[in-house]
N, C-alpha and C positions, 0 to 999 in steps of 0.2 A: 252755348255762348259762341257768337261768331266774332272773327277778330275784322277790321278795316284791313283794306289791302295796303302796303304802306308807302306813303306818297314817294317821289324819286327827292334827290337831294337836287339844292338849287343847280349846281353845275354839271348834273349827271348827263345832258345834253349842250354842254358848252360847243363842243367841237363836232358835235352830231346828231341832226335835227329829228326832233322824233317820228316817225313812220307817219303819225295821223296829222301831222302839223300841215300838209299838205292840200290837205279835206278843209281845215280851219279857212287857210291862205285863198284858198278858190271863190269861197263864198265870202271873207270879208276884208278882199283887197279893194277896198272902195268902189265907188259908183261906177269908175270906167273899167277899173280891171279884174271885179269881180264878175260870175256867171255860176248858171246852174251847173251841178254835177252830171254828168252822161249817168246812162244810165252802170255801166260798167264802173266808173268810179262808186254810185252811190250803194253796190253792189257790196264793193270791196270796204267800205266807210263802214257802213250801218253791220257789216259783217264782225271788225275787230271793235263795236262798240259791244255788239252781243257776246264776245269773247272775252270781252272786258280786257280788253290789248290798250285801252285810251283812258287817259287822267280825268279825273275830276273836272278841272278847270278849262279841258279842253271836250269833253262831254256839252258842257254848260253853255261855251262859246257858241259851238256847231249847233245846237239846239236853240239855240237865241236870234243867230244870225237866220239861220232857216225861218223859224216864225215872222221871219219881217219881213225876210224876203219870199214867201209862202214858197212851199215845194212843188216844183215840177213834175210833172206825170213821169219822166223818165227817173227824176227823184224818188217819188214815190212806189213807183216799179219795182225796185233796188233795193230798197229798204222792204217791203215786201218779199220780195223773195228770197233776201239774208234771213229773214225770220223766218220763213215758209222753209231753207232750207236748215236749218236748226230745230224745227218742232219734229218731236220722237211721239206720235202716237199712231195709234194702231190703223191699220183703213180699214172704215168703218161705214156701210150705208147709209148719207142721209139724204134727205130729199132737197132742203134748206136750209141754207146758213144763214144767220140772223145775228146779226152786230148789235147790243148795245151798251153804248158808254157813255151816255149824256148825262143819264138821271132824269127823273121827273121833279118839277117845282111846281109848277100851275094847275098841273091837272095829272089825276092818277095815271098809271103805267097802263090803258088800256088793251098799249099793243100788246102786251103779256096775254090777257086773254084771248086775242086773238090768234095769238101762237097755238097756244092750248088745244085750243077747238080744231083747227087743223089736226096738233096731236089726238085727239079725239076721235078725228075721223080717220085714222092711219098714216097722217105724213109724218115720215122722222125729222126732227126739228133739232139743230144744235144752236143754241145759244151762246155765243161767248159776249164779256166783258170786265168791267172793271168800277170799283165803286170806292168813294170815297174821297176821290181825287180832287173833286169839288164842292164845295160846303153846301149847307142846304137846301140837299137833294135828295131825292129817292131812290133810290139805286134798284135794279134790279135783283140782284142777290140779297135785297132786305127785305122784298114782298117774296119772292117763291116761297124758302118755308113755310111762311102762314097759308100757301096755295099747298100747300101737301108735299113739295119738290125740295129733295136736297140739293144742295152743290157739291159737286164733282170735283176732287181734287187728282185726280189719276183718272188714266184711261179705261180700266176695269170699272168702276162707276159710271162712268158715262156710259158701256156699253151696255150696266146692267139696268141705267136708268132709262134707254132707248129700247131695253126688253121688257120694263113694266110701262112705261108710260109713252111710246114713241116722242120722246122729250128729254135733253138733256143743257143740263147749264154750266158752262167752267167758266170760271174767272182765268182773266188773261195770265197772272203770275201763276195758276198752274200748270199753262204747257207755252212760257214765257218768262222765268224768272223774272229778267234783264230788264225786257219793255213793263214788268209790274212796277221796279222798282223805279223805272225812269217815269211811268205815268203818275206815280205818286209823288212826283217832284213839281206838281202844278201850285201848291199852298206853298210851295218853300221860294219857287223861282216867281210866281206871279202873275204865268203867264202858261196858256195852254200850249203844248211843244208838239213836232211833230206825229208822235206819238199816237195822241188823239183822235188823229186822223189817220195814218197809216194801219193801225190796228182793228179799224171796220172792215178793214179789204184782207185780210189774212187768211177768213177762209180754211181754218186749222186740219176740216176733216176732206176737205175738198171734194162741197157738197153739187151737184150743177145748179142749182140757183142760188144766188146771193141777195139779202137785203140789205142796203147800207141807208144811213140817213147823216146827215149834215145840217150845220146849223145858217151858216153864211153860203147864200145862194151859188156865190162865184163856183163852189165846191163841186157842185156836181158834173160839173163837164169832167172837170182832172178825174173824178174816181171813176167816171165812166171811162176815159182814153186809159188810166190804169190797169180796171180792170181787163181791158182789150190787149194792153198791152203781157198782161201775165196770162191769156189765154182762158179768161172765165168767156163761158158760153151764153150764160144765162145771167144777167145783173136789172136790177132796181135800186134807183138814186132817186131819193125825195131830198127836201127839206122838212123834216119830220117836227110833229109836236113839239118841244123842248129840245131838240137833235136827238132823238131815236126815232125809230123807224112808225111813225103812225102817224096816220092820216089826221089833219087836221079840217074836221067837219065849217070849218068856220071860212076857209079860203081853198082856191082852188089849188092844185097837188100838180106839180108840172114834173112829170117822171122820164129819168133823163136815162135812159138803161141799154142794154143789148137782147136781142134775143136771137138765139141760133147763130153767136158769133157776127151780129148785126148789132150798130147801134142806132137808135131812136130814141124819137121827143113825144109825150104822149100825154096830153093837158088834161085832168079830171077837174070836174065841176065841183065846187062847192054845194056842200050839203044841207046845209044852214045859213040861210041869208042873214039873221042877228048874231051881232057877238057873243060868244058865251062866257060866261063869270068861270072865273078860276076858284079853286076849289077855297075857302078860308082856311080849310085845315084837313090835314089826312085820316078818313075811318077807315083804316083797313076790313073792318068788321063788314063796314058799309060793301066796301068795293067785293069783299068776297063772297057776299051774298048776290049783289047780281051774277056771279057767275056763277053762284048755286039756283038763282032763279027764283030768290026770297024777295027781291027786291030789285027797283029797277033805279035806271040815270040815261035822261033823252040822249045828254049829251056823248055819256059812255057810250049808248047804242051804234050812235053812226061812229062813233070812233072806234070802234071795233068793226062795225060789221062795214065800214070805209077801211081801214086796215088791210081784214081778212079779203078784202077784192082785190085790192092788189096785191096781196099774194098770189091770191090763185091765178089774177092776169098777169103775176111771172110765172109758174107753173104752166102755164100753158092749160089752164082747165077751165077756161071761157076765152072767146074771143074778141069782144066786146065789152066797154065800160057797166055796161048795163047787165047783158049778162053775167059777169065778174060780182054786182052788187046784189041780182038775183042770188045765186048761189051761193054769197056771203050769206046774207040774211037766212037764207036756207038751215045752214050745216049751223049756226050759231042755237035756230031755234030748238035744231035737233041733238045738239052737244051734248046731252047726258042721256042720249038715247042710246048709246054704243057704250 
């Protein structure tokens, strides 16, 4: 049983202001006299939130005012690397790091397969995220198991599941308490909080390539100057299906990323000139028989094997759109042959 931390008394800062009050003040002194944090403040901010050094009510404030006023890349930086410097796991080689925390509603998690088959053919894959945050969704840590894959709650799992399967999955409150229990505060506050989005760019095992995906366009620039600014080498920004990472077969995929410490704009065509119907209902039976290759879905196909291209055209293992969809198509056909 765990106890509540226990709130201060009303006047226990009568005479002297609390440490974090400061952080509050910056962001919600009105129109003219409010501003984003430097990066150095949101450094020091997001650090005593993860220390749990800050109230309730001033947790709630700072996480409110931030979503309205959306965070700044040097915002985002800060709060990144407070958590980057707080996570305790082992280093460990993987090839890519792969964010997701949207959930699927419309259409099944096809980027999951797509991960796979990479791990199939020998890339080490980490997966982090977070599920449940948001109601009537599919979360990734609800379909793995039924894929064969456990979840990872320590770092010895992960490194034992990147020795059986080059694939590994944690949810974010395993090597993040703090940001689990602030992203599960989306159904109480109403509202997605910074969180959301800082926790795509974390990067736990610090892989050199990253995939991140976002929901609202404006997004991808900041994670892209983010990530540049914390020093990732290799980054991919879509607007993803649902907001995880996969390509959406039905419009064009404008990938806003870095490669070699470089950033670029990289527009991929649409796959499918018709709309395509979202799913009525979830058969998981169904979905994991196309990846056993019992069954097929048009739609799954280019959303996977569109996926799997850009990965590999951040991997650096095509250098063209075309060739990127070749060798998708390729490694997917041959997924159960290794």
């Amino acid at each position: 049983m765990t106890t509540s931390r226990p709130r201060p008394q009303a006047n226990i800062y009568k005479d002297n202001e609390h440490p974090f009050a400061q952080y509050v003040r910056i962001l919600g002194k009105g129109k003219r006299g409010s501003r984003s944090l430097t990066y150095e403040e949101a450094l020091h901010a997001f650090g005593m939130i993860l220390d749990d050094e800050v109230e309730d009510v001033q947790l709630g404030a700072f996480l409110m005012l931030l979503r309205v006023k959306e965070e700044s890349v040097d915002e985002l930086a800060g709060f990144v690397q407070a958590t980057k410097d707080r996570i305790q796991l082992p280093a460990l080689q993987i090839d890519l790091d792969w964010s997701s925390y949207a959930g699927k509603r419309k259409h099944y998690p096809w980027f999951l397969l797509a991960a796979l088959t990479l791990a199939k053919h020998g890339y080490r894959i980490f997966v982090h995220g977070a599920a449940g945050h948001t109601i009537n969704r599919l979360y990734t840590e609800d379909v793995l198991p039924k894929l064969g894959h456990e979840i990872c709650h320590n770092s010895q799992q992960v490194e034992q599941a990147l020795l059986q399967h080059n694939f590994a999955y944690m949810p974010l409150a395993a090597f993040s308490p703090k940001l689990g229990d602030i992203i599960e505060m989306r159904n109480l506050m109403g509202l997605r909080s910074p969180v959301h989005t800082l926790a795509r760019l974390i990067n736990p095992l610090n892989a050199p390539v990253t995939l991140q995906a976002i929901f609202h366009p404006a997004y991808r620039a900041s994670h892209q100057q983010a990530a540049l600014r914390l020093g990732y080498q290799n980054t991919a920004v879509i607007k993803g299906e649902g907001g995880e990472f996969e390509r959406n077969p039905d419009a064009r995929t404008l990938v806003v990323g870095i490669q070699n410490s470089t950033g670029y704009e990289l527009e991929w065509p649409m796959l499918n000139p018709a709309r395509s119907d979202a799913e009525e209902a979830f058969d998981l039976d169904h979905f994991i028989a196309v990846w056993q290759g019992t069954a097929e879905h048009a739609y799954g196909y280019q959303a996977i094997t569109g996926t799997l291209a850009l990965a590999l055209y951040s991997l650096q293992k095509a250098d063209s759109i075309e060739d990127a969809l070749n060798l998708a198509q390729q490694l997917w056909q041959q997924r159960h042959e290794k």
